[in-house]
C-alpha positions as CSV (number, residue, x, y, z in Angstrom):
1,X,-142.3,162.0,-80.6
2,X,-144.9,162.2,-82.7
3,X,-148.6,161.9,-81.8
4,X,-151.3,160.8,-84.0
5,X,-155.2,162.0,-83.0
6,X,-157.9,160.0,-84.8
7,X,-161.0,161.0,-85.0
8,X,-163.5,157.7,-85.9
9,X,-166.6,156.4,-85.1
10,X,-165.4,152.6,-85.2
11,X,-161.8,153.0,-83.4
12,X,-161.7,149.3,-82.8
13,X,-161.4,149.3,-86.9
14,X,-157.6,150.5,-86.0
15,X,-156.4,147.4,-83.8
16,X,-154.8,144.6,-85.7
17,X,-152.8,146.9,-88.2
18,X,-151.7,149.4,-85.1
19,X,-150.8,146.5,-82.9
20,X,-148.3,144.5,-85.5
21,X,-144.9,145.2,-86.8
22,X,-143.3,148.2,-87.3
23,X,-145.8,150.4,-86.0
24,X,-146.6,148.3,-83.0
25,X,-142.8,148.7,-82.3
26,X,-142.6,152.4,-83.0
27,X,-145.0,152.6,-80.4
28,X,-143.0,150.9,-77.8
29,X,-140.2,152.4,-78.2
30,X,-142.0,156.0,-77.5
31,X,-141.3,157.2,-81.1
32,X,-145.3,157.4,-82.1
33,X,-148.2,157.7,-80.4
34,X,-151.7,156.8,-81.4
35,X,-155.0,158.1,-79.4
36,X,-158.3,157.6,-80.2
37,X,-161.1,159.9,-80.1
38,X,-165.0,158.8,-80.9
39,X,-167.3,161.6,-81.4
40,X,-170.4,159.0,-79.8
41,X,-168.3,160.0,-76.9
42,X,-168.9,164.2,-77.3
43,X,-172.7,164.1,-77.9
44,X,-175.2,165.6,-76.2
45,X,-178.3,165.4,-75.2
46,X,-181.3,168.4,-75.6
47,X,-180.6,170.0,-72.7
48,X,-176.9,169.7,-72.6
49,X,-176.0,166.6,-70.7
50,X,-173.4,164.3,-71.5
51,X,-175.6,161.5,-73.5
52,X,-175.7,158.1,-72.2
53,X,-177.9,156.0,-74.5
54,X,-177.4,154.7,-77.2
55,X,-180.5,156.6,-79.3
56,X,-178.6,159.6,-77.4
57,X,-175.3,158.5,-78.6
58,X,-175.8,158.6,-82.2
59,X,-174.6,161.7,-84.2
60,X,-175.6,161.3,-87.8
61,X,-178.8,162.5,-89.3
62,X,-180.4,163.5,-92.9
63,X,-178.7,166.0,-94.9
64,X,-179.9,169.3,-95.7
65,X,-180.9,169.2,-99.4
66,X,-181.6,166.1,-99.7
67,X,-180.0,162.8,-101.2
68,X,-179.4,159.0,-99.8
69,X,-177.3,158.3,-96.4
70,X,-176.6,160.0,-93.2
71,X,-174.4,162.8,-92.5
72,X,-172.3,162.8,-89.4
73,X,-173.2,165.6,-87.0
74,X,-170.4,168.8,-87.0
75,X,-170.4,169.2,-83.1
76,X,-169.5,165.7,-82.0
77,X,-166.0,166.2,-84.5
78,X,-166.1,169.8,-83.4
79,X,-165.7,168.3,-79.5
80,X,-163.5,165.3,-80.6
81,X,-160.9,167.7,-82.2
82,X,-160.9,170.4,-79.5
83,X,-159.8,167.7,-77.0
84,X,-157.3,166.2,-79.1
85,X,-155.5,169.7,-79.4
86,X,-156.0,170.7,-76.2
87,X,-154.4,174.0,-75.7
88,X,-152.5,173.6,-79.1
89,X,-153.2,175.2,-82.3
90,X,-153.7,173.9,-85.9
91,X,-151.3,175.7,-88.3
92,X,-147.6,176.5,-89.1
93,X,-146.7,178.2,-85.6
94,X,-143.1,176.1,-84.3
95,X,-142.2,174.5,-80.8
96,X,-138.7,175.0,-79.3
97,X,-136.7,172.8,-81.8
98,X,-138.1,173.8,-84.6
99,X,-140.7,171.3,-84.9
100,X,-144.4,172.5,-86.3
101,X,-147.1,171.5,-83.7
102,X,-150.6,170.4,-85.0
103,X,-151.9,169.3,-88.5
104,X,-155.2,168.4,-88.9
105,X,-156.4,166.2,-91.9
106,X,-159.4,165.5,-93.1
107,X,-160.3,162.5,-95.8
108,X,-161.8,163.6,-99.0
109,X,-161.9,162.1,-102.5
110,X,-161.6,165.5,-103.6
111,X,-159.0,166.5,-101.6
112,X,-155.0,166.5,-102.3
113,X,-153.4,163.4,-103.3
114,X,-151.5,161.5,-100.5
115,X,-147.7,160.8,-101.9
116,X,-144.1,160.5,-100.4
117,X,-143.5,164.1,-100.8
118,X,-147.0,164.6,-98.4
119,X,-145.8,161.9,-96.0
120,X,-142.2,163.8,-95.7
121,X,-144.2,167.4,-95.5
122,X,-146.0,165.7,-92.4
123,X,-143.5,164.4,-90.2
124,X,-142.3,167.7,-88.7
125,X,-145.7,168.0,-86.9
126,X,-145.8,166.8,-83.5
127,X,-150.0,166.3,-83.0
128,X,-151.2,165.1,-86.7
129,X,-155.2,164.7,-86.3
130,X,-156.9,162.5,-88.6
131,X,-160.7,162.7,-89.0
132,X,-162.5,159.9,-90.5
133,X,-165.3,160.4,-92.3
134,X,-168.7,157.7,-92.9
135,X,-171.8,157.1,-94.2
136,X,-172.3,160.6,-96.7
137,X,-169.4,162.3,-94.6
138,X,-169.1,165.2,-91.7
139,X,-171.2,168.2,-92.1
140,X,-168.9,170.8,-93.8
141,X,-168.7,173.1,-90.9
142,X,-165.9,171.4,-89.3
143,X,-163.6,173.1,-91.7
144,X,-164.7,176.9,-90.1
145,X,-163.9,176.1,-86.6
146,X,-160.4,174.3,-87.3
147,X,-157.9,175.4,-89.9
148,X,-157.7,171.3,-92.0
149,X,-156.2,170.2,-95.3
150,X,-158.4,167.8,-97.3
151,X,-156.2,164.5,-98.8
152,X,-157.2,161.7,-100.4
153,X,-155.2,158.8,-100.8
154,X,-156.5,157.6,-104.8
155,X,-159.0,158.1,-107.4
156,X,-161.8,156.3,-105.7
157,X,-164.2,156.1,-102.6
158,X,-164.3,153.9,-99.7
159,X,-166.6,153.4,-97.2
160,X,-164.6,155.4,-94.5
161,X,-161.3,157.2,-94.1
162,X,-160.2,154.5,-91.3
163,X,-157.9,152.9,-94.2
164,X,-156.7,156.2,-95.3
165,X,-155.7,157.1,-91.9
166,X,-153.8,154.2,-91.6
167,X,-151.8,154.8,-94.9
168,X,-151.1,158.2,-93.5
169,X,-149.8,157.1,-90.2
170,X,-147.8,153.8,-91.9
171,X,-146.1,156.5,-94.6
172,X,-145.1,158.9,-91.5
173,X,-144.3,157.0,-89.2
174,X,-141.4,154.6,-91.3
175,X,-140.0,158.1,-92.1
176,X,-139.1,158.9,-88.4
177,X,-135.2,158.3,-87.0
178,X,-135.6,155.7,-85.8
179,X,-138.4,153.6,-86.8
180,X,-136.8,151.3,-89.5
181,X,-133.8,149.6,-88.8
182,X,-131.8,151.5,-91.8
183,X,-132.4,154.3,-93.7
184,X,-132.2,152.6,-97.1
185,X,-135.3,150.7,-95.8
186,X,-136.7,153.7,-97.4
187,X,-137.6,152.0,-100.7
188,X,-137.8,155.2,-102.5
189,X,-134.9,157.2,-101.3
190,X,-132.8,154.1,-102.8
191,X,-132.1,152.1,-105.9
192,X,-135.0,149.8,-105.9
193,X,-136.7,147.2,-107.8
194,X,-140.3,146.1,-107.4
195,X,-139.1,142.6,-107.8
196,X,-136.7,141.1,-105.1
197,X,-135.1,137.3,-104.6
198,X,-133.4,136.0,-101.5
199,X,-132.1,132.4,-101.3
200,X,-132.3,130.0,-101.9
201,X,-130.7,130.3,-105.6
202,X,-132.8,128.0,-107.2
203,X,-136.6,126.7,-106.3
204,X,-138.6,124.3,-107.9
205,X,-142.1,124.2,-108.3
206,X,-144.4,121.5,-110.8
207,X,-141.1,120.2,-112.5
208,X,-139.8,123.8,-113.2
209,X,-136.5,125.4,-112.1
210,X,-137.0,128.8,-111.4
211,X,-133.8,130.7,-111.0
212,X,-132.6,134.1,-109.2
213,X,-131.9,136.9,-112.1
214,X,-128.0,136.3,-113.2
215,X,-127.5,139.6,-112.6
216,X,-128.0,139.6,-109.1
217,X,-125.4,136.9,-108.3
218,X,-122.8,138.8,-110.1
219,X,-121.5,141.1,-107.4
220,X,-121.2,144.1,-110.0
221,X,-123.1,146.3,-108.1
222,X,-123.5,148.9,-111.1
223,X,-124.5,146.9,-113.0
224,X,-127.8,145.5,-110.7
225,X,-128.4,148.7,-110.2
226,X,-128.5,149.3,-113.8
227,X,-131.2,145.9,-113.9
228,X,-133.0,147.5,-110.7
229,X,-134.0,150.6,-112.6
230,X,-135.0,148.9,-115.9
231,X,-136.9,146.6,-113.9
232,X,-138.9,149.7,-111.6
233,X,-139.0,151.6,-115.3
234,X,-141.2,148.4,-117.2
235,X,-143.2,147.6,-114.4
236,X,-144.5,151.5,-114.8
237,X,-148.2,151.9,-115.8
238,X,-148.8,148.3,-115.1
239,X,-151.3,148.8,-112.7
């Protein structure tokens, strides 16, 4: 089974996309598990106490040399992390049955691009750990008390790596035996094209017939293939 850690300020950001469809069913049948882990939950007070308030609660504050926004507080994550490994380690050590134990991951704009290759390196961890980052991000330290790989799912920013982490965790977990139905649900691992039909043949819509591909009803399977590929080649760069 694989486990996935994340690390977020707003947790209840996760629920409606965790609880649906394939993932909500990977998770019932004991293939994936998500926890949760706020690091509101790990701060302190002054003197050391567990803080109860919310003034006491919050773990951002201004960044050192200046700028706009808040920085989120290395301790907190520090805390988070440390109890979402337990005993384990981050790294490449193996458990009986070959399977790598603990990655951790942290979102970064400038960190490696997320990709199908990525998603297949990742699913021979048991504990993934995802830290999401907000407001101006997580004071840098993190990265010297746990052993993390920075990814970033596309050229741009977004407000907080909750989406990211749920990319992550969709792309891993469809990749498990088990999860899908079929492995040539695995769009890329097949012949595939971005557009699909089912029935019936022929729709209409404002007076205009609009017909399944020819091809498609031919039963030469070669030869949709052959139209699956040009189609996935022209739709290239259209984005």
């Amino acid at each position: 089974m694989t486990t996935f850690h994340l690390i977020s300020l707003f947790p209840e950001s996760f629920e409606s996309y965790l609880n649906a469809s394939i993932i909500k069913r990977a998770q019932e049948r004991g293939l994936i598990t998500v926890k949760h882990y706020n690091p509101r939950d790990f701060a302190t007070t002054k003197d050391g106490k567990k803080a109860k308030t919310y003034a006491e609660r919050r773990v951002d504050n201004r960044p050192y040399g200046g700028g706009p926004g808040m920085v989120i507080e290395a301790l907190p994550v520090i805390k988070a992390i440390e109890k979402a490994i337990g005993k384990k380690r981050a790294g490449r050590r193996k458990e009986k049955g070959g399977k790598h134990k603990v990655k951790i991951i942290f979102f970064s704009p400038a960190g490696e691009q997320f990709s199908n290759v990525v998603a297949d390196s990742l699913k021979k961890y048991t504990d993934i750990v995802l830290v999401c980052g907000r407001y101006e991000g997580i004071d840098a330290r993190i990265k010297k008390a746990f052993p993390m790989e920075d990814v970033s799912v596309g050229p741009y920013v977004l407000t907080g790596g909750e989406l990211p982490a749920m990319i992550v965790i969709d792309s891993i977990t469809r990749r498990l035996p088990g999860v899908l139905g079929h492995g040539q649900s695995i769009e890329e691992l097949r012949v595939a094209s971005p557009d699909v039909y089912t029935r019936p043949e022929v729709i209409t819509y404002k007076n205009k017939k609009l017909r399944v591909p020819r091809i498609l009803l031919s039963g030469n399977h070669a030869k949709m293939d052959e139209w699956k590929v040009t189609r996935k080649e022209a739709n290239k760069g259209k984005m």
